[in-house]
C-alpha positions in Angstrom: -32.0 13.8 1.7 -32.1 17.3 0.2 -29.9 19.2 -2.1 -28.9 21.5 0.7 -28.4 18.5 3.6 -26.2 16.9 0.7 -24.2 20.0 0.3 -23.5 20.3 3.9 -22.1 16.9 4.5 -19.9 16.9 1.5 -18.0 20.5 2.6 -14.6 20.0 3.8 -12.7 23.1 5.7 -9.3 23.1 3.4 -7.9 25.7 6.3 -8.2 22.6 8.7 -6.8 20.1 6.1 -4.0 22.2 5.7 -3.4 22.4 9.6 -3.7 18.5 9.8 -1.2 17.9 6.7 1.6 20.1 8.6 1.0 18.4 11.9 1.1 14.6 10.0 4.4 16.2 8.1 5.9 17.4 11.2 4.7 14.6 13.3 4.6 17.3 16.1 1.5 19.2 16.7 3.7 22.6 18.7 6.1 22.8 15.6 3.5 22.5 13.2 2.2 25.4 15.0 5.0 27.5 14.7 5.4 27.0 11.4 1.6 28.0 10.8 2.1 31.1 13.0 -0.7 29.8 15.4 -0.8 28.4 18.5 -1.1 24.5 19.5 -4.6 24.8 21.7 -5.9 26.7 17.8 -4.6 23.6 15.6 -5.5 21.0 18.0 -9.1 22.3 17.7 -8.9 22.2 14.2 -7.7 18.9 13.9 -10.2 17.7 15.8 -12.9 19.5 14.5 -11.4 17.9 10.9 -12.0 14.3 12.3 -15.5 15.3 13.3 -16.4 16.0 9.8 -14.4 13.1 8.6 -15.8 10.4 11.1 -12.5 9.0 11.9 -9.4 9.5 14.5 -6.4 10.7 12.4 -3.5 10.8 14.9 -2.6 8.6 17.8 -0.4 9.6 20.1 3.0 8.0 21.1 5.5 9.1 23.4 5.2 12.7 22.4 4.7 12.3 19.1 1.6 12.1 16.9 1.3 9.0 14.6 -1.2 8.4 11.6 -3.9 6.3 11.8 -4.6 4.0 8.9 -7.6 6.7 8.3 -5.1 9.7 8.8 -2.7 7.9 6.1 -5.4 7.7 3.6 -6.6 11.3 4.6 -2.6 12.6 4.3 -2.8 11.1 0.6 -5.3 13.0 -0.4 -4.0 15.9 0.8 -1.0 15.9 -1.0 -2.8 15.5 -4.2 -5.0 18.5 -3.4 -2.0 21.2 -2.3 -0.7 19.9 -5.1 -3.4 20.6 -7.5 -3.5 24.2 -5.8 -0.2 24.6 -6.6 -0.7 23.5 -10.2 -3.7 25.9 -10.4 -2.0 29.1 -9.3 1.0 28.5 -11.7 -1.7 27.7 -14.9 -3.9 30.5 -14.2 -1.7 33.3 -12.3 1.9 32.7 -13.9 0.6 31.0 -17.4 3.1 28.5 -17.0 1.9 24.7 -17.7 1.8 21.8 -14.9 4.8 20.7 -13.5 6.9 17.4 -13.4 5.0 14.9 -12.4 6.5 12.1 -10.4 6.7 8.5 -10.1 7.8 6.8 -7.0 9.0 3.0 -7.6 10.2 0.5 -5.1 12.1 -2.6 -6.1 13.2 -5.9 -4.3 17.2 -6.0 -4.3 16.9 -9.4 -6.2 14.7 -8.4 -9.0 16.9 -7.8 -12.4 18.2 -4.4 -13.0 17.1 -4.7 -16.7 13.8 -5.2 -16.0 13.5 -2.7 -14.3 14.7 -0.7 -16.5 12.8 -2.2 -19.5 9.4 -1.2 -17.6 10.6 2.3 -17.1 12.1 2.9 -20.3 8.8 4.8 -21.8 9.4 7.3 -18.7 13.3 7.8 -19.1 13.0 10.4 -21.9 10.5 12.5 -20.5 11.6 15.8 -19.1 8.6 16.0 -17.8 8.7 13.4 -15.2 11.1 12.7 -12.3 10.9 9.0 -11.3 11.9 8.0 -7.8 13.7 4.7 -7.4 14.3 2.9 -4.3 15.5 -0.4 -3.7 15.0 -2.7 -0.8 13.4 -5.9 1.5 10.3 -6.8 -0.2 8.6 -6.2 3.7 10.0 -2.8 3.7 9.0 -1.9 0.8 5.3 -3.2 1.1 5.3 -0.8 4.3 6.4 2.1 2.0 3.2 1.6 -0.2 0.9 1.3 2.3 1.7 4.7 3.8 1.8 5.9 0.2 5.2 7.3 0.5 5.9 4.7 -3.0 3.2 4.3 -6.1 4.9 1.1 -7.0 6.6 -1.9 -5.6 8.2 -4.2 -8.5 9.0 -8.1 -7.3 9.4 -11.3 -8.6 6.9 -13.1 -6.3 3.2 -12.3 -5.3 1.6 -11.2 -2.3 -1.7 -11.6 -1.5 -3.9 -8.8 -0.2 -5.9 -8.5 3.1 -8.3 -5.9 4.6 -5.4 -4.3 6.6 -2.9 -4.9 3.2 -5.3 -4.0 0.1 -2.5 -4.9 -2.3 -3.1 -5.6 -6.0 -0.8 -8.1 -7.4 -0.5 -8.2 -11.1 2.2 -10.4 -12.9 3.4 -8.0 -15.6 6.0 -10.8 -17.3 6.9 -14.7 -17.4 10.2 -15.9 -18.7 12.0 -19.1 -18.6 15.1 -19.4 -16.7 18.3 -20.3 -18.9 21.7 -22.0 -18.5 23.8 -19.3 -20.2 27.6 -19.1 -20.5 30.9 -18.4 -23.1 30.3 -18.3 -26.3 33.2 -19.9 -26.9 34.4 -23.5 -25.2 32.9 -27.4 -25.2 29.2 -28.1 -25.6 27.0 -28.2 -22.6 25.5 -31.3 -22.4 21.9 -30.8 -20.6 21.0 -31.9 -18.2 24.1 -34.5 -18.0 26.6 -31.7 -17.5 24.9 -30.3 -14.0 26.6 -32.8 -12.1 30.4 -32.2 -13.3 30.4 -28.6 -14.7 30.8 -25.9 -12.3 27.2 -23.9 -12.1 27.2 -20.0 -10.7 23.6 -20.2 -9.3 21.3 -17.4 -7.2 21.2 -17.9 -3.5 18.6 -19.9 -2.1 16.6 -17.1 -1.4 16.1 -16.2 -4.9 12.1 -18.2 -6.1 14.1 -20.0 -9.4 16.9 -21.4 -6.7 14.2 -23.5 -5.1 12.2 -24.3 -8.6 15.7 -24.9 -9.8 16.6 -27.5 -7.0 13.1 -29.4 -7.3 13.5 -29.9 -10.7 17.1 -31.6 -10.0 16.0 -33.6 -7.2 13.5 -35.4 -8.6 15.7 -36.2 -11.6 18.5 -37.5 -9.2 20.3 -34.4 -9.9 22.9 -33.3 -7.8 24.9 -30.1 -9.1 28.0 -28.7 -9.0 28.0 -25.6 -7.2 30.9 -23.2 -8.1 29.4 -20.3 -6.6 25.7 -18.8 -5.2 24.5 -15.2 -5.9 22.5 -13.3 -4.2 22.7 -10.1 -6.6 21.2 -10.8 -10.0 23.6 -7.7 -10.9 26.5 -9.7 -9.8 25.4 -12.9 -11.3 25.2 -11.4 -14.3 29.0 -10.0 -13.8 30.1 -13.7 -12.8 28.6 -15.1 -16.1 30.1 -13.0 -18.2 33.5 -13.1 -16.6 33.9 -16.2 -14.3 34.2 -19.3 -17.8 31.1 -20.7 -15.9 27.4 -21.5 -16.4 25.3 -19.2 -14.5 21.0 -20.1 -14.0 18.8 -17.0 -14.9 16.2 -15.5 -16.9 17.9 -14.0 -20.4 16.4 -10.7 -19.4 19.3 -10.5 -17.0 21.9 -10.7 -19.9 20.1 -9.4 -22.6 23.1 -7.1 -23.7 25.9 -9.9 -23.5 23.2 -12.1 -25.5 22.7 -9.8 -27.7 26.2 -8.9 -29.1 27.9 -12.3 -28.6 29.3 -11.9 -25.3 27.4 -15.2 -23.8 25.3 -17.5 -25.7 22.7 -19.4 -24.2 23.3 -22.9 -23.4 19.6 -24.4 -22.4 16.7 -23.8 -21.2 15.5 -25.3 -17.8 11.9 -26.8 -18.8 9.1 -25.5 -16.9 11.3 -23.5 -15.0 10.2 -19.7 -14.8 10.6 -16.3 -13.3 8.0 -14.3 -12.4 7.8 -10.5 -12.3 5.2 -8.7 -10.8 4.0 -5.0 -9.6 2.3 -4.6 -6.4 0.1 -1.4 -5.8 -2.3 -0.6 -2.8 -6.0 0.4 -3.2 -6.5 4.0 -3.5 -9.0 6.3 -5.2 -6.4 8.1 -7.9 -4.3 6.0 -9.6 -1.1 8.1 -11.4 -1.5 8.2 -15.1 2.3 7.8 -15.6 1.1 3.9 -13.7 -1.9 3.3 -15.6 0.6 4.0 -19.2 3.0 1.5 -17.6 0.6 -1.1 -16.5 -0.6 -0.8 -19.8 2.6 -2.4 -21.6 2.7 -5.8 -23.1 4.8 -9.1 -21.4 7.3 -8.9 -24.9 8.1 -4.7 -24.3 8.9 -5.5 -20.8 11.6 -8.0 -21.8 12.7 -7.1 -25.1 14.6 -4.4 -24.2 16.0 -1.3 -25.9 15.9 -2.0 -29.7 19.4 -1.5 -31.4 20.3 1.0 -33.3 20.1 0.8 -36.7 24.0 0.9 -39.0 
C-alpha cells in the first residue's frame, strides 16, 4: 500500500462526526438538524456517508428514534474526547488559558462501604482541578453505564467476568478480613461460643460476607443469633456504633469509631474476607486521573485518612 492510499483511508470528515455526535446526543436526527441549522435529508447523508468510511452501521432505528449501535457507542466515545480536545485547543492557543477540569465518572454498588470509596478517591478530593462524578446503584445498572461509556469506573465488592459483547476488566484493588466489632466497653466476647447467645447485627443475605459468613457457621454447627440484618453497610455501621450489639464487617467500614475508641474489635472471622474490586470496559484511552488511582497500593486504599498530628 502506498503512502498516498494510506493517507486516504485513514482521513475522517470531522464536519460529519460532528453531525453524527448531535444526532447520537439528541437521539433524533430532525432536531439534531435544527440545532445544526441544516436540514434532515443533508445530515442523513452525512451520517451515512460517516459509516461508509467507518465500515460500520452506527444508528438503528426504533420507533422514531435513532439508537446506537455497539459500533456507534464506541464511535460516540471518541467523539467526545476529540470536541473536547478542540475545545481544549482553542482555549490554550486563542485565550492562553490552561486545560480545563478534567473529570472522573465513578459508579458504585449501594452495598460497597462508603469509606472505601472514599479512601480510593481521596488523592482526587483536593484537586481543584478535577470534578469527580459519583453515582451509586444495582451492580447490573451500573455495568450498563460503562458499557455505553457514560461511567469510567464501576467500584464493587464481587467480580465479573468479561465476554466479547461485555469487555470488562476486573481487577481486585483490596482484600480485608471481615471482623466481629462492638462497644468498647461491656463483657468479653467469647468466639466463636458467643454466636449462638449474643445478639449479632449482620448484612443481608445479599451482601457476598453474609453467605461466607453462614458457611463458615454451618459447618461448625453454628447457629447465630440474629438481632438484626442490614442491607446498607452505612447503616450497619450506624447500628454498631449505637445499637450495644456485635455487628459482622470489614474494619474499613468503622475505621473512624476504631480509630478513636468508639468500638473496638472483638474477633476476627478466619478466612473470612471482603473483596473490593473496579471494573472498567476496554477502550483505547484510558483517563490518567484512572491510571493514578489504579496505581494505589491494597494498604492506601484501607488505611484511610492519616490523623492529624497534636
Amino acid at each position: 500500500m502506498s503512502r498516498s492510499e494510506s493517507w486516504n483511508m485513514a482521513r475522517l470528515n470531522y464536519h460529519h462526526l460532528h453531525g453524527f455526535w448531535a444526532v447520537a446526543k439528541e437521539g433524533h436526527l430532525t432536531r439534531a438538524a435544527q440545532r445544526l441549522h441544516v436540514s434532515p435529508s443533508a445530515l442523513s447523508t452525512q451520517i451515512h456517508q460517516l459509516e461508509d468510511a467507518l465500515g460500520q452501521p452506527l444508528f438503528e432505528r426504533q420507533a422514531r428514534t435513532l439508537k446506537l449501535t455497539e459500533a456507534g457507542r464506541v464511535a460516540l466515545g471518541y467523539a467526545e474526547s476529540i470536541f473536547a480536545a478542540g475545545t481544549e485547543l482553542v482555549s490554550v492557543l486563542r485565550e492562553g488559558r490552561g486545560p480545563g477540569r478534567q473529570v472522573l465518572r465513578v459508579g458504585a454498588v449501594a452495598t460497597l462501604s462508603r469509606n472505601f470509596q472514599e479512601n480510593f478517591l481521596r488523592p482526587l478530593l483536593a484537586r481543584d482541578d478535577v470534578e469527580l462524578l459519583l453515582q451509586s446503584g444495582g451492580l447490573d445498572e451500573l455495568l450498563g453505564r460503562l458499557q455505553v461509556h457514560t461511567l469510567d469506573l464501576v467500584l464493587a465488592n464481587q467480580a465479573v467476568e468479561g465476554t466479547g459483547d461485555a469487555p470488562w476488566r476486573c481487577r481486585r484493588i483490596a482484600r480485608q478480613a471481615v471482623s466481629l466489632v462492638g462497644p468498647p466497653a461491656g463483657e468479653p466476647f467469647a468466639f466463636p461460643d458467643d454466636l449462638a447467645t449474643r445478639p449479632l447485627l449482620l448484612p443481608s443475605r445479599a451482601h457476598g460476607i453474609r453467605a461466607g459468613f453462614d458457611l463458615w457457621c454451618e459447618q461448625r454447627g453454628l447457629r447465630p443469633n440474629v438481632r438484626a440484618e442490614v442491607d446498607d453497610m452505612a447503616m450497619l455501621r450506624l447500628l454498631a456504633r449505637d445499637a450495644g450489639a456485635p455487628a459482622l464487617l470489614p474494619t474499613v467500614v468503622v475505621q473512624d469509631e476504631l480509630r478513636s475508641g468508639a468500638l473496638r474489635e472483638l474477633a476476627v472471622v478466619p478466612g473470612l474476607h471482603e473483596q473490593f474490586y473496579a471494573i472498567t470496559v476496554k477502550r483505547h484511552f484510558t483517563p490518567p486521573l484512572l491510571k493514578s488511582l489504579l496505581a494505589q497500593g491494597e494498604a492506601v486504599v484501607l488505611a484511610g485518612p492519616v490523623p492529624a498530628t497534636p
